[in-house]
C-alpha positions as CSV (number, residue, x, y, z in Angstrom):
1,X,127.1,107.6,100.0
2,X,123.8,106.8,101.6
3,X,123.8,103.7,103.9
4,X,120.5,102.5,104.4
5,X,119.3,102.2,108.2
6,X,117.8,98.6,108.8
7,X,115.3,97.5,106.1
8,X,111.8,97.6,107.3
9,X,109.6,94.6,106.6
10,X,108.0,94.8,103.5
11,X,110.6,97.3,102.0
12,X,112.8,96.5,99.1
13,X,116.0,95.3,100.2
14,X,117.5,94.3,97.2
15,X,117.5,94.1,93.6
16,X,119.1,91.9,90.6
17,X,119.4,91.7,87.0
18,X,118.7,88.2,85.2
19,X,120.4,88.4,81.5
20,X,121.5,86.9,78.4
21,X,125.3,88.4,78.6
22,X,126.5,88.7,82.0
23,X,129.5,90.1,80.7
24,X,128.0,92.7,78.6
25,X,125.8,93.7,81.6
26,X,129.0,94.2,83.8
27,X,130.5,96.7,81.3
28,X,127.3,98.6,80.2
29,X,126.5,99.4,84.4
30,X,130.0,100.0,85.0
31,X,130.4,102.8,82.5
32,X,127.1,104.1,83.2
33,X,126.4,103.4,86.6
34,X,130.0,103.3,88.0
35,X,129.5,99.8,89.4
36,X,132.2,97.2,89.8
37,X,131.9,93.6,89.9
38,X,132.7,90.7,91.3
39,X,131.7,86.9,90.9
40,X,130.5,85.4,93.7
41,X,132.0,81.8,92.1
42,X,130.7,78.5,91.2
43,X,129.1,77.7,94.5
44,X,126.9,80.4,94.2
45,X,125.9,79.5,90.3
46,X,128.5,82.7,89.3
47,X,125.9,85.0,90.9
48,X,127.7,88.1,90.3
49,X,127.4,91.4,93.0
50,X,127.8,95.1,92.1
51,X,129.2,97.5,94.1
52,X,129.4,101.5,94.3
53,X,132.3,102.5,96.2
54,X,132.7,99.7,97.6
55,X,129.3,99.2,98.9
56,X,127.2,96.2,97.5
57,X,123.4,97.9,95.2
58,X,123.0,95.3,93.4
59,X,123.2,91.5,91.5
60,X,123.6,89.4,88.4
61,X,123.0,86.5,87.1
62,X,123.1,84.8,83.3
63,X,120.5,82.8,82.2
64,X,120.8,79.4,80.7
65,X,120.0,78.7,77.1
66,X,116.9,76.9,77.6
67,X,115.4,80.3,79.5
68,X,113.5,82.1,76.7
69,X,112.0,84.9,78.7
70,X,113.2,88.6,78.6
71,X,115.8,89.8,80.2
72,X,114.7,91.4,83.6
73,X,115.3,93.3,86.8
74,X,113.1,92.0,90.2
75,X,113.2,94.0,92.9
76,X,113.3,91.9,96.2
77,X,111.3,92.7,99.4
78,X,112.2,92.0,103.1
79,X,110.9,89.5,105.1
80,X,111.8,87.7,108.2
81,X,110.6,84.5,107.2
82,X,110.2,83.8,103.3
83,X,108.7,80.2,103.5
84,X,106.3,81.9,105.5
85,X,105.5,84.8,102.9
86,X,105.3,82.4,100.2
87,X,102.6,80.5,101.5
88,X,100.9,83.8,102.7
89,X,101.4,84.9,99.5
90,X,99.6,81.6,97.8
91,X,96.8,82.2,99.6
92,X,96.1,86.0,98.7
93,X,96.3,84.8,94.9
94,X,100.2,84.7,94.2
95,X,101.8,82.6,91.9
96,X,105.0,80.7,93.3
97,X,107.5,81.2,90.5
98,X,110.8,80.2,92.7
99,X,109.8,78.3,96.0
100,X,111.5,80.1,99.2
101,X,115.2,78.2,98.9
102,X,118.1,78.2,101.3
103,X,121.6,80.5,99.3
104,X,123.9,78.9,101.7
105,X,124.1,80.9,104.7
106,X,123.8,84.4,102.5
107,X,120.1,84.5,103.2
108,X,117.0,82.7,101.9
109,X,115.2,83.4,98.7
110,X,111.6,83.5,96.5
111,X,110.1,84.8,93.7
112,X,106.4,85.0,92.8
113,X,104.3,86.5,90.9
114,X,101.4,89.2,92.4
115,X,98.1,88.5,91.8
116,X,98.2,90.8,88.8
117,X,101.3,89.1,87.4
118,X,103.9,91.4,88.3
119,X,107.3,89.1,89.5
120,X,108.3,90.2,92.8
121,X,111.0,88.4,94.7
122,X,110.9,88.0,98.9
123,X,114.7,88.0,100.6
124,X,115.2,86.8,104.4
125,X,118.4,88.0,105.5
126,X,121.4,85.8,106.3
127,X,124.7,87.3,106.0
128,X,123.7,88.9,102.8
129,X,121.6,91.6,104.3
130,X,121.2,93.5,100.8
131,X,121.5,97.0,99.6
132,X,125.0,98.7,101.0
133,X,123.7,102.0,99.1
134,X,121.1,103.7,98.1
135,X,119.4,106.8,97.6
136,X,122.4,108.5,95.5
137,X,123.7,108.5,92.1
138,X,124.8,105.0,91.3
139,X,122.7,103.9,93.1
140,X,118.8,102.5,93.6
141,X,116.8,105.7,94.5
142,X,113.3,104.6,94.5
143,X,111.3,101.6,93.3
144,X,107.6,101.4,91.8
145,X,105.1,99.0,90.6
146,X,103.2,99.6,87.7
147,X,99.7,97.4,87.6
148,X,96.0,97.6,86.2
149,X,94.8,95.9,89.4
150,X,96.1,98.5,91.9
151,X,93.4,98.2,94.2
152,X,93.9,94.5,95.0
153,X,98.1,94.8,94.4
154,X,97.4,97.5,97.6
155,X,96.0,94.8,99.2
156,X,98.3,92.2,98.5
157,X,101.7,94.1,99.8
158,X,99.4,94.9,103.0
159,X,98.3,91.7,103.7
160,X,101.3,89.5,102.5
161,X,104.3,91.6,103.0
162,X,103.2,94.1,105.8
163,X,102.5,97.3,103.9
164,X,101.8,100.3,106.4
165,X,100.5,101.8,103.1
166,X,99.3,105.8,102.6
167,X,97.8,107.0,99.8
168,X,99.2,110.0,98.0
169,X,96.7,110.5,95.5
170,X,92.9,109.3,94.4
171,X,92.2,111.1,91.5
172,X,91.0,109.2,88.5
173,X,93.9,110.6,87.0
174,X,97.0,109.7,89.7
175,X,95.9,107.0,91.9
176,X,99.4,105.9,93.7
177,X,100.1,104.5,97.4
178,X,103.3,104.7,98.9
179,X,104.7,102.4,101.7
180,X,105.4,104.5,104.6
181,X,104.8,108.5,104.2
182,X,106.5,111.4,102.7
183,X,110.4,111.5,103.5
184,X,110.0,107.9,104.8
185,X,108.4,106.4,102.1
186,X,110.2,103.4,100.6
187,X,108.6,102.1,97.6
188,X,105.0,103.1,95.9
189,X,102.3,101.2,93.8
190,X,100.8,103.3,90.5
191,X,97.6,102.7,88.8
192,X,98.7,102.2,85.4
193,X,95.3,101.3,83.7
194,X,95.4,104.7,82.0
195,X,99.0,104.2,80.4
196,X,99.9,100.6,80.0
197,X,100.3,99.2,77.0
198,X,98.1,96.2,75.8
199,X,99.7,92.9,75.9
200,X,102.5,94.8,78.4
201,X,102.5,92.9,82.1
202,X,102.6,94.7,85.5
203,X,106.1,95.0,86.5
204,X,108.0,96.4,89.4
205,X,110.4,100.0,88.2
206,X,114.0,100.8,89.5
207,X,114.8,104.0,89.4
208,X,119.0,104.6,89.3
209,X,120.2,107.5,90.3
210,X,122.3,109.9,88.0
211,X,124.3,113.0,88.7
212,X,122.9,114.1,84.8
213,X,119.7,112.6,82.9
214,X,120.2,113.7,79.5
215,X,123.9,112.1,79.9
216,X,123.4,109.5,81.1
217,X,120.9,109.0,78.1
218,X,123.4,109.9,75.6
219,X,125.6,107.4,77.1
220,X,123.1,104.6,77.3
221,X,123.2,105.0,73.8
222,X,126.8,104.7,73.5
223,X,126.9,101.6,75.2
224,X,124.2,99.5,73.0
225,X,121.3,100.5,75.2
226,X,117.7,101.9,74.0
227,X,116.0,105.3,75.4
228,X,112.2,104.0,75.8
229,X,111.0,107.5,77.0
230,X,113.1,111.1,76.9
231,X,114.4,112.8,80.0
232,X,111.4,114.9,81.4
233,X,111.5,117.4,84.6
234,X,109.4,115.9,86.9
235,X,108.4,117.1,90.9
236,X,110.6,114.2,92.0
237,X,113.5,114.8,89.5
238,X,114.7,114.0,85.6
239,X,113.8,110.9,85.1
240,X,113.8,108.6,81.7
241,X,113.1,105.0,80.9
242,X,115.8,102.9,79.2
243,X,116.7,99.5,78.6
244,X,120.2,97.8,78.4
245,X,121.4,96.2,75.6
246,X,119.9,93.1,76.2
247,X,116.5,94.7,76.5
248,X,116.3,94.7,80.5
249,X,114.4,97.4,81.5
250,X,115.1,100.2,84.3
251,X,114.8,104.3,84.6
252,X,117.4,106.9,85.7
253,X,116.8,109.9,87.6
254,X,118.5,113.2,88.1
255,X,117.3,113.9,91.9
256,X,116.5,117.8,92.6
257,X,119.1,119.9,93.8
């Protein structure tokens, strides 16, 4: 099981799942994913942690009744000071959904929206310091956002979170920028003008590793789930997009040999 070195700035550090049925959500990833779970209690709102082996990859949480938006996962970035990013943030055209907030001594937290309306959350490190795992099945392998705007999103993760940003391709067919380069890379930005539904919003992707796509699929099924797109062989992998039975979205990927 891969632990992951220190975070760099900017990098995603974490990731959570806000949802309808908490409880359905901790049996669909433990079947599928192998995750276990554990409530962090009422003083942290029931927030609930997943773990893979016993190393944390990822969070909870159940939505109140009066919430009416989808159910969704947000990737979280690493900063060293979120208060900071959020204002950075407001002035290079961000939204502030959840103002930077103090979880106890765990860390401190924010969520905005990009300038091209994809929700992103910021995490400064307390003694939560976030992903135990990643990088194997079960776990978080690689993360992506999706956006029309993808020259000025570029921008934004440079000039708000810290990007050292490379591009791996400028075609008018595959425009996509990764931060950091080739083995190193942690997270990359797509241009999905081409390919986006109308009326669909930018979003940021998780991709969870699987030791089988077209199993995993079948078993996403089983569980209540929805295949969005069919197992294809890709450079990087099998990969598929699904969504849990509450409708949160995600994708799986069979790494290469």
């Amino acid at each position: 099981m891969a632990r992951p070195a220190s975070t760099p700035l900017g990098a995603p550090c974490w990731a959570d799942l806000f949802t309808t049925d908490a409880d359905r959500a901790q049996e669909f990833y433990g079947q599928l994913l192998g995750w276990t779970a554990e409530s962090t209690g009422d003083d942290y709102g029931g927030y609930i942690n997943f773990s893979k082996d016993g190393l944390m990859v990822a969070g909870a949480m159940q939505k109140g009744p009066e919430i009416s938006d989808p159910d969704v996962w947000t990737v979280y970035l690493a900063t060293d000071d979120a208060r900071a990013t959020v204002d950075l943030a407001a002035e290079h055209g961000a939204q502030v959904i959840v103002p930077a907030m103090d979880v106890m001594e765990l860390g401190t937290m924010a969520v905005l929206f990009d300038p091209a309306q994809a929700a992103v959350g910021a995490w400064q490190a307390g003694l939560h310091e976030g992903f135990g795992a990643i990088g194997r099945p079960g776990t978080a392998n690689w993360f992506e956002l999706h956006t029309r705007e993808f020259d000025t999103a570029v921008s934004f993760y440079e000039q708000v979170f810290g990007w050292d940003a490379h591009v791996m391709s400028d075609s008018p067919e595959f425009r996509y920028t990764t931060l950091g380069e080739g083995d190193t890379a942690r997270a990359g930005i797509m241009d999905a003008s081409n390919f986006l539904p109308e009326g669909v919003p930018a979003s940021w992707q998780i991709y969870f590793g699987v030791e089988d796509a077209d199993a995993a699929l079948a078993k996403v099924i089983e569980l209540g789930g929805s295949v969005m797109q069919g197992a294809e062989d890709t450079p990087y992998g099998r990969m598929a997009s699904v969504a849990d039975p509450s409708g949160a979205f995600f994708k799986v990927v069979q790494p290469l040999d």
